[in-house]
Every structure is written in structure tokens, then in C-alpha cells.
Backbone as a chain_set.jsonl record, in Angstrom:
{"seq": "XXXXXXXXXXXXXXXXXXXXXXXXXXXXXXXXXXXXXXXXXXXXXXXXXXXXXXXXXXXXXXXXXXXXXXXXXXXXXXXXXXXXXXXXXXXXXXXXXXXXXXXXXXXXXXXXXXXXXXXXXXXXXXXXXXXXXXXXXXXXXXXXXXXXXXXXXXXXXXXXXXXXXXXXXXXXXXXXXXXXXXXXXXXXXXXXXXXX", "coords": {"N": [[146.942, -133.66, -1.082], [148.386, -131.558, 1.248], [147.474, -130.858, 4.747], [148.361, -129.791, 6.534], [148.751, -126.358, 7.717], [151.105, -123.337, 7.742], [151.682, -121.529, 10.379], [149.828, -118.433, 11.346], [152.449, -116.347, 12.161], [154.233, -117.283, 11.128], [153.617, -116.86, 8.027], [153.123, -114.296, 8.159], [155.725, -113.446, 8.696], [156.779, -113.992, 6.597], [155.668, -112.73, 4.411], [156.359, -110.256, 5.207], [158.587, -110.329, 4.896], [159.415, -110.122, 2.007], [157.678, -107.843, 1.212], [157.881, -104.873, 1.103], [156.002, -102.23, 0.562], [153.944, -100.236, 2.575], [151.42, -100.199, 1.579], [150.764, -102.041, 0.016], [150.926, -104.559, 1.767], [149.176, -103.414, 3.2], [146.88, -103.923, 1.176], [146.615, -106.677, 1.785], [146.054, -107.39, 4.54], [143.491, -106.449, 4.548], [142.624, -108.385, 2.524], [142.803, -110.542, 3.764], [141.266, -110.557, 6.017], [138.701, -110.271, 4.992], [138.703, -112.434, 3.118], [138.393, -113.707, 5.23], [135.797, -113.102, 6.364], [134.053, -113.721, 4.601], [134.668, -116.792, 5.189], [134.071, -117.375, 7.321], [130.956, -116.961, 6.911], [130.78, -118.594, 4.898], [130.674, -121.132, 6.405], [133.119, -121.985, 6.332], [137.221, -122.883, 6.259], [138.329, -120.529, 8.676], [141.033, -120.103, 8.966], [142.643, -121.104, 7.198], [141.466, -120.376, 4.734], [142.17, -117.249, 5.375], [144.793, -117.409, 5.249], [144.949, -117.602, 2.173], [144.46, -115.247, 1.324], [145.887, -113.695, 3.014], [148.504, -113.929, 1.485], [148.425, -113.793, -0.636], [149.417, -111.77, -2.885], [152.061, -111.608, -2.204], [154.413, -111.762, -3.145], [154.21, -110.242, -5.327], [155.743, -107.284, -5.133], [158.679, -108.103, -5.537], [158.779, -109.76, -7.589], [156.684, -108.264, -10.158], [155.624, -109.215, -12.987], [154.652, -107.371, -15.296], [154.273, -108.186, -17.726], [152.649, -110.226, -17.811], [152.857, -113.015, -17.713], [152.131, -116.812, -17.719], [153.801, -118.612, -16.679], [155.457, -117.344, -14.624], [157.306, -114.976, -12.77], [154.626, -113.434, -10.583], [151.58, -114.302, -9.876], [153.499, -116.896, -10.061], [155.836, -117.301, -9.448], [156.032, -116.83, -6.543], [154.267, -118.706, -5.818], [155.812, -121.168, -6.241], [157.392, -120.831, -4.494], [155.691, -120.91, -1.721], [155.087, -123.507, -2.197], [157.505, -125.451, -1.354], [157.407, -124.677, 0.559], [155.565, -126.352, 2.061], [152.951, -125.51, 1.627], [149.45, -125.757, 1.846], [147.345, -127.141, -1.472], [145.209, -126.278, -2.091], [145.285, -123.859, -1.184], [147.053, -122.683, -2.729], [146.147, -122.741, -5.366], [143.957, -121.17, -5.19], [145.662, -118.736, -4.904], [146.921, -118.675, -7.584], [144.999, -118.605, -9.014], [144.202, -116.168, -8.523], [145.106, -114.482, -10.679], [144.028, -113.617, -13.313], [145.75, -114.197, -15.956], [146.993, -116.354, -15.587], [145.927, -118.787, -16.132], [144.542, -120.581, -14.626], [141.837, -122.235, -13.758], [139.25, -120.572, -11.759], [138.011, -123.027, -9.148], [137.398, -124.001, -7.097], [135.377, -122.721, -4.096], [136.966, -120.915, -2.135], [138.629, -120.032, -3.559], [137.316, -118.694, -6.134], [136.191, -116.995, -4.245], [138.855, -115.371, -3.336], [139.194, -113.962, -5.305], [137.173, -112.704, -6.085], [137.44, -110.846, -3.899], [139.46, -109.535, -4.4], [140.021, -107.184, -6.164], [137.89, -105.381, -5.509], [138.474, -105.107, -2.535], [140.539, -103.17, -3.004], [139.057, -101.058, -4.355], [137.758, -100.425, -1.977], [139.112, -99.58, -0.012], [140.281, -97.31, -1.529], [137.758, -95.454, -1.602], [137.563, -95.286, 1.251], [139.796, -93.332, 1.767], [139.099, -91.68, 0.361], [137.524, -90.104, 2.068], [136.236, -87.3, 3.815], [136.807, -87.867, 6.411], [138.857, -89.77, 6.578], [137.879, -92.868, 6.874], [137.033, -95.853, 6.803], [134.96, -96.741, 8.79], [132.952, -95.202, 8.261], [132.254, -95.517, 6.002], [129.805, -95.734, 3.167], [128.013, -98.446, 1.66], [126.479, -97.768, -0.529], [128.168, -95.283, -1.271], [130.319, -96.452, -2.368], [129.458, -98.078, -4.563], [129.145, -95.992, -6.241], [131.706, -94.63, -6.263], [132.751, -96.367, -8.009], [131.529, -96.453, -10.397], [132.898, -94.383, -11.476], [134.892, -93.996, -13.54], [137.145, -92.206, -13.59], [138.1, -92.548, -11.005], [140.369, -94.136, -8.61], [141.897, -95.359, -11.048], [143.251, -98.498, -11.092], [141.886, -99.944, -10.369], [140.344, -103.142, -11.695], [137.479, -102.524, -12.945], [135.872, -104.45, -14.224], [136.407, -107.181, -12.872], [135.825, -106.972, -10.46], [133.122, -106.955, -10.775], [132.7, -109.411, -12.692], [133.987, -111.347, -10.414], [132.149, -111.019, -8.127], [129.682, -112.384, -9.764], [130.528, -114.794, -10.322], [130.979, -115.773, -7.888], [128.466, -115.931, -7.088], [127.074, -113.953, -5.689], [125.111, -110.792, -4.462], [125.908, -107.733, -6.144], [125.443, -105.465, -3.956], [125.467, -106.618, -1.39], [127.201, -108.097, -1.259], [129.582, -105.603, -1.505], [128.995, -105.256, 1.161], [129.986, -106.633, 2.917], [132.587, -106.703, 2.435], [133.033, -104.341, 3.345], [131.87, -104.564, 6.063], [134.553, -106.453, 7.155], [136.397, -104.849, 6.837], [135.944, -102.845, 8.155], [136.425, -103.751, 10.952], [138.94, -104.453, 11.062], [139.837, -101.76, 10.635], [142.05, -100.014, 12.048], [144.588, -101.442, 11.741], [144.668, -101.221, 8.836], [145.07, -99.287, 8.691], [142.636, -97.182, 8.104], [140.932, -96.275, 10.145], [140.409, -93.708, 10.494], [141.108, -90.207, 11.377]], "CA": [[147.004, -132.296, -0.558], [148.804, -131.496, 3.0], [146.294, -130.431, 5.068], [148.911, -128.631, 7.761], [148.64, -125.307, 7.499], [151.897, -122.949, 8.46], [150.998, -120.325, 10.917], [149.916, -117.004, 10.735], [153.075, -115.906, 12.546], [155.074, -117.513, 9.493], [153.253, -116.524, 6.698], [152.93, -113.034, 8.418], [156.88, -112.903, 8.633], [156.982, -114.075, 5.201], [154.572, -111.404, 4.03], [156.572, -108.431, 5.053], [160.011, -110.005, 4.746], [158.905, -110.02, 0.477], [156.817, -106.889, 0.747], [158.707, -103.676, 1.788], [155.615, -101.726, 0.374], [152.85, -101.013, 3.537], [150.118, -100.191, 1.03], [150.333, -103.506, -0.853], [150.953, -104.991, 3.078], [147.283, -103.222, 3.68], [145.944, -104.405, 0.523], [146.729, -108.193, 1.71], [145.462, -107.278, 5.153], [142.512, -106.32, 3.47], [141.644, -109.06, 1.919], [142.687, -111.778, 4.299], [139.704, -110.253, 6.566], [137.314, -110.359, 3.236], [138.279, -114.138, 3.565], [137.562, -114.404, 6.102], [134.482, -112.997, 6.557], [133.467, -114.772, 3.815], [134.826, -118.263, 5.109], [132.754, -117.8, 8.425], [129.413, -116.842, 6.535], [129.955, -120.044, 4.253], [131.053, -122.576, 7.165], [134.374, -122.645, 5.95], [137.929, -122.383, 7.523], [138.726, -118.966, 8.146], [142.403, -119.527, 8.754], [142.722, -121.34, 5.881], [140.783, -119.023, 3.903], [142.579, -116.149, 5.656], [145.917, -117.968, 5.103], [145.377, -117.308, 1.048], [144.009, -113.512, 1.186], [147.331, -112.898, 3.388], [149.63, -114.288, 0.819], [148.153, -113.602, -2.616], [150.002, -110.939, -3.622], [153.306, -111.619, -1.501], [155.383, -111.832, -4.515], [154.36, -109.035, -6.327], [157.193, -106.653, -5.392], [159.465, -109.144, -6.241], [158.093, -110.252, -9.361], [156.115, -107.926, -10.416], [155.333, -109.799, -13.811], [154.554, -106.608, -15.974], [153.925, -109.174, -19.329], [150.993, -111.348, -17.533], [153.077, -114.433, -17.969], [151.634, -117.745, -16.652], [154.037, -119.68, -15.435], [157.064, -116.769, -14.171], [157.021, -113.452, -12.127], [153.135, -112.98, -9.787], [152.051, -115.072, -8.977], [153.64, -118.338, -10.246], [156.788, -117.549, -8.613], [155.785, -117.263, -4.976], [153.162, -120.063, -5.278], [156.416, -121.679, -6.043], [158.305, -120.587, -3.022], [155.102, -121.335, -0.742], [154.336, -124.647, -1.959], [158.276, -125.786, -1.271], [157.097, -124.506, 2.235], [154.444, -126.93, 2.462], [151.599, -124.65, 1.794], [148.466, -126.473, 0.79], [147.368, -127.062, -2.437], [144.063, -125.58, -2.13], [145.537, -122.156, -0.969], [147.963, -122.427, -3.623], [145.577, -122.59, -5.974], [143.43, -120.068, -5.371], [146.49, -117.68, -4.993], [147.145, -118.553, -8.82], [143.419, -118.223, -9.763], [143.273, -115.002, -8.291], [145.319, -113.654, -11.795], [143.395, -114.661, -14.969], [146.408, -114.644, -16.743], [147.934, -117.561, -14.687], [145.262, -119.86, -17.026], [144.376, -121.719, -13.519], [139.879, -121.776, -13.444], [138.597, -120.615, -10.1], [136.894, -124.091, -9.249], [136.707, -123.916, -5.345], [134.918, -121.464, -3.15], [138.135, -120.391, -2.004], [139.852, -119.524, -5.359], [136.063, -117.718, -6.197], [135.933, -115.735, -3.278], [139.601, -114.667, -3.348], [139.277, -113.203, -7.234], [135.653, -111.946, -5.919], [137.628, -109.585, -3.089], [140.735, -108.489, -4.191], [140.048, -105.712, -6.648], [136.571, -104.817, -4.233], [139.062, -104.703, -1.23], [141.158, -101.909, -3.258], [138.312, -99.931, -4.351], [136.674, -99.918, -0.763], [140.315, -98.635, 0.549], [140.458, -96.077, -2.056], [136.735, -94.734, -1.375], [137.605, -94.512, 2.717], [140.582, -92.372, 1.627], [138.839, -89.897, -0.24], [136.353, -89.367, 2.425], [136.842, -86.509, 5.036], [137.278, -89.129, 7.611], [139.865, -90.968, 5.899], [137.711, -93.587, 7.435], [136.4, -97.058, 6.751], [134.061, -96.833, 9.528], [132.088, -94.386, 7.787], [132.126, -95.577, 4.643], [128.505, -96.72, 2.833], [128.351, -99.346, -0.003], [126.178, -96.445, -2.074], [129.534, -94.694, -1.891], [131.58, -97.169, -3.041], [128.561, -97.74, -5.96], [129.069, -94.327, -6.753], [133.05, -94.75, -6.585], [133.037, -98.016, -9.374], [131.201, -95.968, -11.619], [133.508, -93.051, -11.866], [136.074, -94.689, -13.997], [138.578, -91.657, -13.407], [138.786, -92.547, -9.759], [141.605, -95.711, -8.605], [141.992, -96.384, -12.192], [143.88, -99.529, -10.647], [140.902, -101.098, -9.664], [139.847, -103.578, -12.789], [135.868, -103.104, -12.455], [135.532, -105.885, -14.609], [136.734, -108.129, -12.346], [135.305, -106.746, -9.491], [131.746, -107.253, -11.348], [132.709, -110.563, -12.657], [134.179, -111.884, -9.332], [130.929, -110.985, -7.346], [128.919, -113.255, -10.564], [131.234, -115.811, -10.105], [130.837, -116.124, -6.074], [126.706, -116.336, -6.717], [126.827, -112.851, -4.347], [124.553, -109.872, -4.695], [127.077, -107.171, -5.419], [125.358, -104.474, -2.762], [125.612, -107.308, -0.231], [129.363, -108.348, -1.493], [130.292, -104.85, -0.683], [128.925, -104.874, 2.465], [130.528, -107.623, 3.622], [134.0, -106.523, 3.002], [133.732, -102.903, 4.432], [132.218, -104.916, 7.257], [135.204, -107.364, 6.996], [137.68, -103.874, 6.497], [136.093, -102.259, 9.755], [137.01, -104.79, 11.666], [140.654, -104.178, 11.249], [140.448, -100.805, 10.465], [143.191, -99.683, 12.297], [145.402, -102.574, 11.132], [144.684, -100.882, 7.406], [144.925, -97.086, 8.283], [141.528, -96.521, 7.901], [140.39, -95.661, 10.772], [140.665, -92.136, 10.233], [142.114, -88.959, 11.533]], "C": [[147.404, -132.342, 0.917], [147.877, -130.713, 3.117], [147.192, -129.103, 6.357], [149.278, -127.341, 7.401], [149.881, -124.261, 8.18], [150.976, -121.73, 9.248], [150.757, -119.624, 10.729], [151.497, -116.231, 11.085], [153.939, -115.587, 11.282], [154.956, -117.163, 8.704], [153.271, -114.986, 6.868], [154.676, -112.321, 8.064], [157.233, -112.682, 7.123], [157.177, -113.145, 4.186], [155.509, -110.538, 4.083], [158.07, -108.814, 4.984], [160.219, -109.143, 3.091], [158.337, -108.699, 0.244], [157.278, -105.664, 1.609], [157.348, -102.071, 1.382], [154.306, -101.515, 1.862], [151.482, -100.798, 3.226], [149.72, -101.411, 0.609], [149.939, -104.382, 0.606], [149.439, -104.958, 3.228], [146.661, -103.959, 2.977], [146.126, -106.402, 1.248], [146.361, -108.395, 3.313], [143.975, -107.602, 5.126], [141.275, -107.841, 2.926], [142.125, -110.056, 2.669], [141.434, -111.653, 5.472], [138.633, -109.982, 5.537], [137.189, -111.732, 3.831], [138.048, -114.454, 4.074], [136.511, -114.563, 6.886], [133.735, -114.415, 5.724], [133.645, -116.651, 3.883], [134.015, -118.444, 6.351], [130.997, -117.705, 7.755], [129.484, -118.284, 5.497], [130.4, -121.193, 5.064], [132.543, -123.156, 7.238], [135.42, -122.735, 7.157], [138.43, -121.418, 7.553], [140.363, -119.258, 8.211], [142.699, -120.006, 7.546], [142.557, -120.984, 4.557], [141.418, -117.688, 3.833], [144.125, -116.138, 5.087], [146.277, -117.124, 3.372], [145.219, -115.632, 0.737], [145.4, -112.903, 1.844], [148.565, -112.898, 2.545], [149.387, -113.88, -0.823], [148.695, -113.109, -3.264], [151.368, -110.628, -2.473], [154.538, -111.385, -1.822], [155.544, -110.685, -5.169], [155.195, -107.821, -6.21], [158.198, -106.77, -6.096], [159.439, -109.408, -7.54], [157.18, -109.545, -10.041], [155.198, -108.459, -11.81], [154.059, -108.36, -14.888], [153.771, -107.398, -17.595], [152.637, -109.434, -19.178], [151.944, -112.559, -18.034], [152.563, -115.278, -16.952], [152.243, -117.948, -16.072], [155.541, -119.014, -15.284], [156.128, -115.624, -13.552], [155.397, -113.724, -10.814], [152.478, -113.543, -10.318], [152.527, -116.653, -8.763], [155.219, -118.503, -9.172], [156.626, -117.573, -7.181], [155.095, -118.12, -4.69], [154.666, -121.294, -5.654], [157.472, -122.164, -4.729], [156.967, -121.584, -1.613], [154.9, -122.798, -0.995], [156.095, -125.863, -1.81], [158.604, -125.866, 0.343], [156.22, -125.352, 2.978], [153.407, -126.183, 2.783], [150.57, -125.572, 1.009], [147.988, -126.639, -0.73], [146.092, -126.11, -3.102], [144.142, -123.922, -2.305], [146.689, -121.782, -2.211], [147.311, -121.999, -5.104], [144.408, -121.378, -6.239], [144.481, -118.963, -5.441], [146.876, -117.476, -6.833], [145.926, -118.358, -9.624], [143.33, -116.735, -10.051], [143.628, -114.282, -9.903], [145.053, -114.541, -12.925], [144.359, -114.754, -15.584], [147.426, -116.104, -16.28], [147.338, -118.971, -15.502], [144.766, -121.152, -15.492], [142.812, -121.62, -13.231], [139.931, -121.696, -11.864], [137.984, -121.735, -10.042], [136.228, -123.852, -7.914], [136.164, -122.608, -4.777], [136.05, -120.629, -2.931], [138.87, -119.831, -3.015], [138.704, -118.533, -5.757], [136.42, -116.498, -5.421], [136.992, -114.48, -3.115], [139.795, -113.895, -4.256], [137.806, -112.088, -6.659], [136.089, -110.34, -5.011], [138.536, -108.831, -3.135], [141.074, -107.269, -4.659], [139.035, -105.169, -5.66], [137.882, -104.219, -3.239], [139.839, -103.307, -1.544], [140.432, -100.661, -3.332], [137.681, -99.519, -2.761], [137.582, -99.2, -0.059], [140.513, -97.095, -0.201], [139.772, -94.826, -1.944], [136.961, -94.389, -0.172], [138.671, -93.409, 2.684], [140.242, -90.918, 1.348], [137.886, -88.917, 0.504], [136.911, -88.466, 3.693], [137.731, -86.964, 6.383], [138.583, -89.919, 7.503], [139.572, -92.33, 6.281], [137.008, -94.8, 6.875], [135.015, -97.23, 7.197], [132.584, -96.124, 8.841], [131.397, -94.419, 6.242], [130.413, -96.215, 3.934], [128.489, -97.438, 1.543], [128.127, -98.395, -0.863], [127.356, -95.46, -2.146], [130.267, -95.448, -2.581], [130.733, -97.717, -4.577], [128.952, -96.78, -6.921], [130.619, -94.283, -7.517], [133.211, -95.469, -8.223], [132.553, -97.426, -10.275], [132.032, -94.568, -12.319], [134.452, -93.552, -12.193], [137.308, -93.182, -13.96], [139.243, -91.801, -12.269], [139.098, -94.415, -9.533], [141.283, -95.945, -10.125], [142.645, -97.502, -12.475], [143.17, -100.431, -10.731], [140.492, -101.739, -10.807], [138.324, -103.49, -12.423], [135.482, -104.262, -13.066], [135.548, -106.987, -13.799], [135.887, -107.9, -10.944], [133.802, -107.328, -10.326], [131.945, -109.402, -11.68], [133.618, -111.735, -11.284], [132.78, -112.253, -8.246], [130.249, -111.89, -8.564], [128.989, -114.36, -10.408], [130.966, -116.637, -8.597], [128.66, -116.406, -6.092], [126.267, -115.13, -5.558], [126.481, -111.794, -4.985], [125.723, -108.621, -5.119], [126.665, -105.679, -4.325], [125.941, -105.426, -1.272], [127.237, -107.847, -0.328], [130.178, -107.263, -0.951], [129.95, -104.773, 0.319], [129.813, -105.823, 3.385], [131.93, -107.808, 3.363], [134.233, -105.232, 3.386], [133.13, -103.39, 5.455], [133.835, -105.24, 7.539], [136.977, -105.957, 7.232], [137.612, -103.095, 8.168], [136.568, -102.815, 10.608], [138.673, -104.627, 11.752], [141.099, -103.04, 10.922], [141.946, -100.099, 11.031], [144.646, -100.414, 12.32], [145.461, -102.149, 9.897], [144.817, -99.511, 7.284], [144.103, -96.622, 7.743], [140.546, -96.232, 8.947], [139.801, -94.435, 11.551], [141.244, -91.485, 11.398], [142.247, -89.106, 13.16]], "O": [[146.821, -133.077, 1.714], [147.375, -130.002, 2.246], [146.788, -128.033, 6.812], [150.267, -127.261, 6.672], [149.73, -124.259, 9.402], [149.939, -121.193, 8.859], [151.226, -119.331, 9.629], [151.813, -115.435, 10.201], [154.258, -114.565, 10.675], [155.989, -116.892, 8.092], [153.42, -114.321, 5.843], [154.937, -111.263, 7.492], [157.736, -111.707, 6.564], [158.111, -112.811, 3.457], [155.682, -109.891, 3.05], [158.885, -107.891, 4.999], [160.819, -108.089, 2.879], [158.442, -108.286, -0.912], [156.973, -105.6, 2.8], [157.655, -100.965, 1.825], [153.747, -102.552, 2.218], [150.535, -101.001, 3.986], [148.582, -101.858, 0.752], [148.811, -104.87, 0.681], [148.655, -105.901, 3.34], [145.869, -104.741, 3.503], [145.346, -107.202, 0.732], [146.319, -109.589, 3.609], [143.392, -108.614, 5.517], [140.08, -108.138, 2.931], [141.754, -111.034, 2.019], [140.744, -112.636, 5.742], [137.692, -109.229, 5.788], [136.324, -112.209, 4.567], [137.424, -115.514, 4.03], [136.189, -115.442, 7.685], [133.204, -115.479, 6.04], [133.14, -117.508, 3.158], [133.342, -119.461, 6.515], [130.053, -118.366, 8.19], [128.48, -118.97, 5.309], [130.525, -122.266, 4.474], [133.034, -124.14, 7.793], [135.161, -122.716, 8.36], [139.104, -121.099, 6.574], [141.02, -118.57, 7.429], [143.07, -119.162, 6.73], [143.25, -121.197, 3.563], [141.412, -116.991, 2.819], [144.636, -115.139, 4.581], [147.241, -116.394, 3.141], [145.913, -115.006, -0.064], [145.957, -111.901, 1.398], [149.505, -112.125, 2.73], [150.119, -113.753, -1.805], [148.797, -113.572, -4.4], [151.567, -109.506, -2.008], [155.485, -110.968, -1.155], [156.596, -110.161, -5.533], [155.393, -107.247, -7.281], [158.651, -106.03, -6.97], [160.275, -109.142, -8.404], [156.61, -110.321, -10.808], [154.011, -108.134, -11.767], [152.855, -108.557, -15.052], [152.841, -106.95, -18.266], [151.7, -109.13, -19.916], [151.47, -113.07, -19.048], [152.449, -114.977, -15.764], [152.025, -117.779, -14.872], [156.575, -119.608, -15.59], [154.928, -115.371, -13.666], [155.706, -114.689, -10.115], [152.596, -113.453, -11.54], [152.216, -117.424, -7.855], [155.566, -119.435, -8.446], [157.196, -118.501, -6.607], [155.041, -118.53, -3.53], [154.433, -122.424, -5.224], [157.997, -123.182, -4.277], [157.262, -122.53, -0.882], [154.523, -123.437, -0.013], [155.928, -127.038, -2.136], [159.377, -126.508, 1.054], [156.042, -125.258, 4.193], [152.931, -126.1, 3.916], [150.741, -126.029, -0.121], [148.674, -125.806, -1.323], [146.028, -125.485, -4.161], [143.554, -123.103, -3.011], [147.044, -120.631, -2.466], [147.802, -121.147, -5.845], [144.124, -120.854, -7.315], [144.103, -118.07, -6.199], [147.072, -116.363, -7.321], [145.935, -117.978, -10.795], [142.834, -116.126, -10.999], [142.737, -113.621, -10.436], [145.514, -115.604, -13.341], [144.168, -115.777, -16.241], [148.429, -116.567, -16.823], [147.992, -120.012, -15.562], [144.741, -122.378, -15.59], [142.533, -120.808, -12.349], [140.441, -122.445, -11.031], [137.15, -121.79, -10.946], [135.053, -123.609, -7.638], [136.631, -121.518, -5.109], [136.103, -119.579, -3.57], [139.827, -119.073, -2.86], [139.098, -117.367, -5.736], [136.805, -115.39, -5.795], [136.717, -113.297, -2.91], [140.641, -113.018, -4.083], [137.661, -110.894, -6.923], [135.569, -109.233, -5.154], [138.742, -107.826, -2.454], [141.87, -106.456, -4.191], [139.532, -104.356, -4.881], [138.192, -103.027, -3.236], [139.879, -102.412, -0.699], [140.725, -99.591, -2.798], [137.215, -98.409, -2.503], [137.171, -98.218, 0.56], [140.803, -96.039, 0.362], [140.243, -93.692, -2.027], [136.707, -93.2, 0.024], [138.537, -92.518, 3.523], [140.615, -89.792, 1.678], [137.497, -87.787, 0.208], [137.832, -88.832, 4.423], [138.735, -86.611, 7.003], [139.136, -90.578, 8.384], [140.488, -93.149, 6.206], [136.028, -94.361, 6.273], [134.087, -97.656, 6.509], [131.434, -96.543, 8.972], [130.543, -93.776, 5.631], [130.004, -97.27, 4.42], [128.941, -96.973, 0.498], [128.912, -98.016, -1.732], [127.455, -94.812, -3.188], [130.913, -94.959, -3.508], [131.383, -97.739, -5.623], [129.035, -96.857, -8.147], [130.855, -94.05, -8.702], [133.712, -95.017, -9.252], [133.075, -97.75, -11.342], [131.787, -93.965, -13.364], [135.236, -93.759, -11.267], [138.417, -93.426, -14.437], [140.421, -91.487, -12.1], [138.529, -95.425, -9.947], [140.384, -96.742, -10.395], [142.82, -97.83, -13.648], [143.482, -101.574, -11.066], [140.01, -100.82, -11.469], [137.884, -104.328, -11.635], [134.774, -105.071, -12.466], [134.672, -107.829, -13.995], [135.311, -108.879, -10.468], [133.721, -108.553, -10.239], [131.449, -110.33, -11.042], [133.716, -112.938, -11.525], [132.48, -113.338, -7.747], [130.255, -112.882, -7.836], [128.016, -115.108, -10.32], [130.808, -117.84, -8.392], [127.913, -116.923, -5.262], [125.369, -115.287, -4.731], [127.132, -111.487, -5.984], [126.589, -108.549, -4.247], [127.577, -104.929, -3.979], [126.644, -104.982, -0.364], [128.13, -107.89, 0.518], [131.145, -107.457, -0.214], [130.685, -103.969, 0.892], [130.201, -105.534, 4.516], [132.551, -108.759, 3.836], [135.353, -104.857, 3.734], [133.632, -102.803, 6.414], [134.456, -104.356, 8.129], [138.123, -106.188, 7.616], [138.494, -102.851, 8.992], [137.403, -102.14, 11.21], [139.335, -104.772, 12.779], [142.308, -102.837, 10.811], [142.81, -99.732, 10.234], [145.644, -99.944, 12.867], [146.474, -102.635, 9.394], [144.744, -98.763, 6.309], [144.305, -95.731, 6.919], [139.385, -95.959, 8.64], [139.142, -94.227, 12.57], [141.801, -92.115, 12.297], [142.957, -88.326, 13.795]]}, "num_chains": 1, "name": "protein.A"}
């Protein structure tokens, strides 16, 4: 496994050369501050951590992969592109974990955590939207509780996965959401949720 990690600069250019959308952009915002909350509370490395939450879904414009095939389209094709870039193997791997149909087991923390935040990170964007505020800041987990159970609202969001991601990570899920609408405040205004 190379251990050298390309920059954020790089992976950032990468990011938005591939992704002309700036919602999907947010969502991968989003969750590279999840990771990296979650790579400082377990010791880890956050850029490294942060590295795969920025890239996970880099492809998916591109490739959208509509079927669920493993090994074509989201995300087998950009973990192809990045790992021709010398992207680690670690981050590569969790980027192909994150979609169960890719057949790749979450093993590492990192591959866990990133499956654990990426539907969460959508629903917690969708709940600061709907609130007067349009804000993040304001947002409380018992809203976003409230949200996950109202299956007519983001019907994007898989709750399954959200539920079995947080099982998977060994994390409470009141304390899972708290720790990515911390993780979202933090850059609120990097995600357009820092309201009006």
C-alpha cells in the first residue's frame, strides 16, 4: 500500500473538475468533515480519512451506474482513475465499500465509518433545509429522528443503511447523529447551510 497521500488541493481540483453538480459537491463536503470528525475522535488520520469522504462519490456524475454493477460505472470506475493516481489502497477501498453493490466488505474503520456517514450526511442536509433557518446550526438530532422516520421526506436517503452503517461502526445512533451535524456545523457555510 503507498502510504503518500495526494493533496487536498488535488483531489479538491479533481472533485469539481468530475462533478459539475454543487449539491453532490456539498454532499462530499459533507461527509469528508463526518470523516473527519470521526478520524479525530478515534485517533486516526483525519486527512486520510478526509481524503476518502472528499472523493467517494467523485465519479458519480460521470458514471452514474444506474444497474448497481460491481466492477463498471460508481464507483469502480473512479477508484480506477484514483488508484492510477497513486491513491492509497486503504482510501480506495473504503470508497468501493461505501456501495454494497461493489461486493467489497467494509473491514477497516475507515471503509465502516464512510458507509456509516454518507446516507446520515444527506438526511442531516435535507432536515437543515426544511427548517425555517435553512440552517445546520440549528438543527437537533430529535429532528433529524423525527426526519428518518417520515419515509415520505428525502426519499433518497436509504434508512437502511443509515441504521445499518451506525451498527456496523459500534456507534449509538443519537450520538452518530450528533457527531455529524457537529462535523456539518463546522463547515456550514462551505455546505449552504448556514442559513438565510
Amino acid at each position: 500500500m503507498t502510504d503518500t497521500l495526494p493533496s487536498r488541493a488535488d483531489a479538491l481540483a479533481l472533485m469539481q473538475e468530475w462533478t459539475p453538480s454543487e449539491s453532490l459537491r456539498g454532499h462530499m463536503f459533507a461527509v469528508e468533515g463526518a470523516m473527519r470528525a470521526y478520524a479525530a475522535q478515534f485517533g486516526e488520520d483525519a486527512e486520510r480519512w478526509g481524503l476518502a469522504g472528499l472523493m467517494h462519490d467523485f465519479d458519480y456524475e460521470r458514471f452514474p451506474n444506474a444497474a448497481h454493477a460491481a466492477d463498471a460505472e460508481h464507483p469502480a470506475e473512479g477508484v480506477r482513475h484514483l488508484r492510477a493516481l497513486g491513491y492509497p489502497d486503504d482510501v480506495l477501498e473504503a470508497i468501493l465499500g461505501h456501495a454494497d453493490y461493489s461486493g467489497v466488505p467494509r473491514v477497516s474503520r475507515m471503509a465502516k465509518t464512510l458507509y456509516a456517514v454518507d446516507e446520515l450526511c444527506g438526511l442531516v442536509t435535507a432536515s437543515a433545509l426544511v427548517r425555517p433557518s435553512r440552517s445546520v446550526n440549528d438543527l437537533e438530532v430529535s429532528s433529524v429522528k423525527k426526519k428518518m422516520k417520515d419515509k415520505a421526506f428525502a426519499r433518497g436517503v436509504n434508512r437502511d443503511d443509515v441504521v445499518r452503517g451506525a451498527a456496523e461502526l459500534g456507534v449509538e445512533m443519537d450520538a452518530h447523529i450528533g457527531v455529524v451535524i457537529a462535523s456539518m456545523r463546522e463547515r456550514a457555510g462551505l455546505l449552504g447551510l448556514a442559513g438565510a
